[in-house]
Steps between C-alpha positions, in 0.01 A plus 500: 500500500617874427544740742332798411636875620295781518640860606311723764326733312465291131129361391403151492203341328268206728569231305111357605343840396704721328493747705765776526670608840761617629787345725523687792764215654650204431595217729796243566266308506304417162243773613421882388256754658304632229268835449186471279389809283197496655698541866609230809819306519507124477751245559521259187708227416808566228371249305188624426613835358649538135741792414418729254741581241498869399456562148747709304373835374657566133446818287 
């Protein structure tokens, strides 16, 4: 299994809903605290989170 990173302040997508939120902190321990759009922080497993890979703007 791959170990997934995620930096403090970056977006993730729920991999169950595809919801975006962002990673308010990141554990040792395969865990992140997470913010919703919509407001509240919640504790979700690494695992369940997908990175999002910022698209390159070209002119």
């Amino acid at each position: 299994m791959a170990t997934k990173h995620f930096d403090k302040g970056s977006q993730a997508r729920i991999s169950s809903t595809g919801q975006i939120v962002e990673v308010k902190r990141v554990s040792s321990h395969g865990f992140s605290v997470v913010r919703f759009k919509t407001g509240g922080d919640y504790m979700i497993m690494n695992d369940r989170l997908e990175s999002i890979e910022k698209e390159e703007v070209k002119h």
